[in-house]
N, CA and C of each residue as an Amber inpcrd file, in Angstrom:
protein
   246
  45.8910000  58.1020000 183.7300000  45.7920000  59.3090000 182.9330000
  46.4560000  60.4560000 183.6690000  47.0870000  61.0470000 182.8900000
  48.0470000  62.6540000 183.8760000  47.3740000  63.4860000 183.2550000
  46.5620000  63.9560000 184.1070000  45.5900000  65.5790000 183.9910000
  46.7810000  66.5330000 183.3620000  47.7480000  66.3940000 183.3370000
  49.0920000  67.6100000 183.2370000  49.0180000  67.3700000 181.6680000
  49.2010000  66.3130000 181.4120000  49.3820000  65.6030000 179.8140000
  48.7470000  66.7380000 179.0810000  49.6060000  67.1000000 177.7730000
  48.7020000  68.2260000 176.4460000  48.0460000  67.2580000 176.1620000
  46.7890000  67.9580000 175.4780000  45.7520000  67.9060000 174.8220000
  45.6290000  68.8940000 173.5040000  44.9680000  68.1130000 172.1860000
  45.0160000  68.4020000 170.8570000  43.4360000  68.8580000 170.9090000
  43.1150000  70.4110000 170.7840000  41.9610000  70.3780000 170.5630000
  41.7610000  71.4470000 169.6670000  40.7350000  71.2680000 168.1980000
  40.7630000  72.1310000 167.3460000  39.8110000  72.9640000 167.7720000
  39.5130000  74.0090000 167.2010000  38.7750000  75.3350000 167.1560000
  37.4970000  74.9220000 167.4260000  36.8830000  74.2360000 166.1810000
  35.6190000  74.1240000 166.5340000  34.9100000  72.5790000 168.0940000
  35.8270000  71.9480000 167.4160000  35.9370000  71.2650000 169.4840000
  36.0950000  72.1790000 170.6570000  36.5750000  72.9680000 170.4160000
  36.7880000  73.9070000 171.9360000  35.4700000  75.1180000 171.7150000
  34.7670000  75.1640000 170.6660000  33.7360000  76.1460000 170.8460000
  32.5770000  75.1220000 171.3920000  32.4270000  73.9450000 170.7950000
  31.5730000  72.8970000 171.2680000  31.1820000  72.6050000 172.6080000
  32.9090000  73.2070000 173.3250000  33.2250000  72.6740000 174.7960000
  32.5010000  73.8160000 175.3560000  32.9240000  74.8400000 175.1410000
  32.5690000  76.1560000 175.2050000  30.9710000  76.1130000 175.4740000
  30.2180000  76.2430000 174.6690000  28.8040000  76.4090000 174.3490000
  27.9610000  75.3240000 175.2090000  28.8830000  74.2420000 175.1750000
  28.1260000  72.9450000 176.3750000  28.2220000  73.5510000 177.7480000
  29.2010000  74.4090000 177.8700000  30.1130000  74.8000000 179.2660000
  28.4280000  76.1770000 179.5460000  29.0670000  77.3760000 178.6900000
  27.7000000  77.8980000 178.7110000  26.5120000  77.7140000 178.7960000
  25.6730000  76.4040000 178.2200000  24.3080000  76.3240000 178.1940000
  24.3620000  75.4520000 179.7460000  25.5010000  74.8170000 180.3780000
  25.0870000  74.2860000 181.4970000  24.9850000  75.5540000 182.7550000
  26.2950000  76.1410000 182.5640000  25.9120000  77.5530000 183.2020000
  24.6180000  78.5300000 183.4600000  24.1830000  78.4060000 182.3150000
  22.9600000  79.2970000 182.1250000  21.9520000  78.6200000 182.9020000
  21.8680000  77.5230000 182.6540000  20.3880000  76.7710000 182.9880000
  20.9070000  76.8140000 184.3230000  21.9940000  76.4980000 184.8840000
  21.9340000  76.6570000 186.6990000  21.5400000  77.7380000 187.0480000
  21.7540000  78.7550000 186.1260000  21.7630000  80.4940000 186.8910000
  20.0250000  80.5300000 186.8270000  19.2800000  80.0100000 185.7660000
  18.2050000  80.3550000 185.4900000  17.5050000  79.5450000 186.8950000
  18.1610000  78.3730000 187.0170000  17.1810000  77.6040000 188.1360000
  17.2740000  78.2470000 189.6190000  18.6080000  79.2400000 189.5020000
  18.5460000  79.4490000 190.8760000  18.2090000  80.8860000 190.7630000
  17.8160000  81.8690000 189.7020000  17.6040000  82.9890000 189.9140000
  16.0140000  83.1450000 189.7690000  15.8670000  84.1720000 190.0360000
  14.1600000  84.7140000 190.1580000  13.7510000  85.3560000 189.2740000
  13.9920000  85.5320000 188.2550000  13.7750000  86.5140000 187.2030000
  12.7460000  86.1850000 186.2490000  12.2260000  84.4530000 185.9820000
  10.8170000  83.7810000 185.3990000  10.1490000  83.5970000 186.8500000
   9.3220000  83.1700000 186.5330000   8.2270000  82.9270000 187.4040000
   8.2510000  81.4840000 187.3220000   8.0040000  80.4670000 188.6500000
   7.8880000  79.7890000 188.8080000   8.6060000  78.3220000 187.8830000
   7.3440000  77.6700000 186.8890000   7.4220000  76.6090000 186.3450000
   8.2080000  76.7700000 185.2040000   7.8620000  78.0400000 184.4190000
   8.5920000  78.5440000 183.4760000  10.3470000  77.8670000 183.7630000
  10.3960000  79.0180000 184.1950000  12.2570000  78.9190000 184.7870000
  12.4570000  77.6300000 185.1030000  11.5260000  76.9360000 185.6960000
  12.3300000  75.2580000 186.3990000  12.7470000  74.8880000 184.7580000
  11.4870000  74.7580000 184.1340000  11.4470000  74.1480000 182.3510000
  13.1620000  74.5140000 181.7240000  12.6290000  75.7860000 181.2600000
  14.2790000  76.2280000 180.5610000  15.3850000  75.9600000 181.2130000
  15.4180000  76.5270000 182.6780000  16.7600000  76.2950000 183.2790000
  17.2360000  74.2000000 183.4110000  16.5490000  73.3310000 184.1360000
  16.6580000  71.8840000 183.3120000  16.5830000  71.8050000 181.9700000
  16.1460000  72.2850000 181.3400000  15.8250000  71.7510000 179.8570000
  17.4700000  72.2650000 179.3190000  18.1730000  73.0920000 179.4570000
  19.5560000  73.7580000 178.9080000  20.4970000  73.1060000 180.0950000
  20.6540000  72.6820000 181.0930000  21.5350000  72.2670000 181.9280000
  21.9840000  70.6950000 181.5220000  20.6000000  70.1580000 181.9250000
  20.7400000  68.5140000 181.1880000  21.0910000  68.4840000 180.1530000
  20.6460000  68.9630000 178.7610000  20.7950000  69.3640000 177.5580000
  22.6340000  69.5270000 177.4340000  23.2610000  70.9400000 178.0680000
  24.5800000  70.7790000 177.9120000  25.4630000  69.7820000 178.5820000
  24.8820000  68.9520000 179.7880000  25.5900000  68.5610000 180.3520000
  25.3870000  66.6500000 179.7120000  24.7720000  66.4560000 178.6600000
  24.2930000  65.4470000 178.2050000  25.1670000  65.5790000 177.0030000
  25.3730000  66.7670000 176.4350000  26.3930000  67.1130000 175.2870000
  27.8530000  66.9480000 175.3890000  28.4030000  67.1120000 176.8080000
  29.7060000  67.1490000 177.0410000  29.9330000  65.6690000 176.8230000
  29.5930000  64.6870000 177.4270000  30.0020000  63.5980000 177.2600000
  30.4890000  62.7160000 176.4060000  29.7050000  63.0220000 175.1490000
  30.1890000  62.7960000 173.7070000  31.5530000  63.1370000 173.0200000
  30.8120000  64.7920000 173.1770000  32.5050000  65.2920000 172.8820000
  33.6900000  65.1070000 173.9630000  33.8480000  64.9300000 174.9300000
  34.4940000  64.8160000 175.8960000  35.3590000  63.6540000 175.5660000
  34.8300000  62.5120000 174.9050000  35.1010000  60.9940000 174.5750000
  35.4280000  61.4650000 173.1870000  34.8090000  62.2520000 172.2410000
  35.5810000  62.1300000 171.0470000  37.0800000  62.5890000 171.1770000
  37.3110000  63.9230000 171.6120000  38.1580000  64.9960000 172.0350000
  39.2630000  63.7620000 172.9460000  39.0820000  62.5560000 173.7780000
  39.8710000  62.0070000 174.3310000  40.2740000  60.5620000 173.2700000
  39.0490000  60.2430000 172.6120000  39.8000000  59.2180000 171.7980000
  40.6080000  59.7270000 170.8680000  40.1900000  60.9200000 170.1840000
  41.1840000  61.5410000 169.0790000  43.1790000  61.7760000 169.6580000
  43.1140000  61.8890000 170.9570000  43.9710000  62.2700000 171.3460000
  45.0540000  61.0370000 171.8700000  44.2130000  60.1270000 171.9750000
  44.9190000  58.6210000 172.4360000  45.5790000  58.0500000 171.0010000
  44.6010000  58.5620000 170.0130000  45.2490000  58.4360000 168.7640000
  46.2880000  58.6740000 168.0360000  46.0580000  59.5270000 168.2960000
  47.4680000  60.9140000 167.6770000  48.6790000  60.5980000 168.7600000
  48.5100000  60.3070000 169.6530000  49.5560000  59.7520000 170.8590000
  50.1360000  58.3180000 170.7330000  49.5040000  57.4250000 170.4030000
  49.8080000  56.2170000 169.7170000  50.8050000  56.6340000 168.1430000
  49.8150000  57.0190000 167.8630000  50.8960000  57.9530000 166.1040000
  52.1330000  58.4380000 165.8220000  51.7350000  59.3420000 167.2410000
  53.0530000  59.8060000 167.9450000  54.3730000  58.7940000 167.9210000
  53.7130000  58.0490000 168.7270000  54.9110000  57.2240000 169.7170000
  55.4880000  56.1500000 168.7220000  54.6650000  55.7440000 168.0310000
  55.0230000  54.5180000 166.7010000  55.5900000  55.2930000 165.9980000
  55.4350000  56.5000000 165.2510000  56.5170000  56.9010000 163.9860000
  57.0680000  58.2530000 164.2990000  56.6120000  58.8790000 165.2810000
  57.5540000  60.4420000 165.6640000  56.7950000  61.2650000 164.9140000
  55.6270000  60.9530000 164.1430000  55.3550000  62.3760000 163.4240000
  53.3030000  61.8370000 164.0210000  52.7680000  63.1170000 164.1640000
  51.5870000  62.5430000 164.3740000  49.9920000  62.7990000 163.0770000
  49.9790000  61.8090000 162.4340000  49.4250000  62.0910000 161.6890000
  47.2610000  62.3700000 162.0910000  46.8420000  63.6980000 161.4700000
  45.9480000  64.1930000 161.5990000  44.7700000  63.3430000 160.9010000
C-alpha cells in the first residue's frame, strides 16, 4: 500500500472520520484532565475514546474497500464508476 496514493473520500465519510477523530480526542483530554471528579471522568472519558476509536475501524475499511474499488474501475475501463 503507498500512504502517498489519493484517496476518494465523500463529505459525509470525512465528517464520520472527523467526529470519530474528535470523540477519541475528547475522551483522552477528559481522562487526563481534572475538571470531573474522580470516577465520573474515568466513565465518560473511556466510554467516548473506546467508543470513537471502535468507530474508526469500520469506516476506515469501508473508506479503503470503496477505494480499491473505484481503482480496479479505474484501471479496467479508464473511467471510474461511483
Amino acid at each position: 500500500m503507498n500512504i502517498s496514493e489519493s484517496k476518494n473520500v465523500s463529505v459525509p465519510e470525512l465528517a464520520l472520520v472527523a467526529a470519530t477523530r474528535g470523540a477519541i480526542g475528547f475522551g483522552a483530554g477528559l481522562l487526563l484532565a481534572d475538571k470531573f471528579k474522580g470516577e465520573r471522568r474515568k466513565v465518560l472519558g473511556w466510554s467516548l475514546f473506546l467508543s470513537g476509536l471502535a468507530s474508526t475501524v469500520p469506516i476506515a475499511m469501508h473508506i479503503s474497500e470503496k477505494n480499491k474499488r473505484t481503482s480496479r474501475n479505474t484501471k479496467r475501463t479508464g473511467f471510474a464508476w461511483f
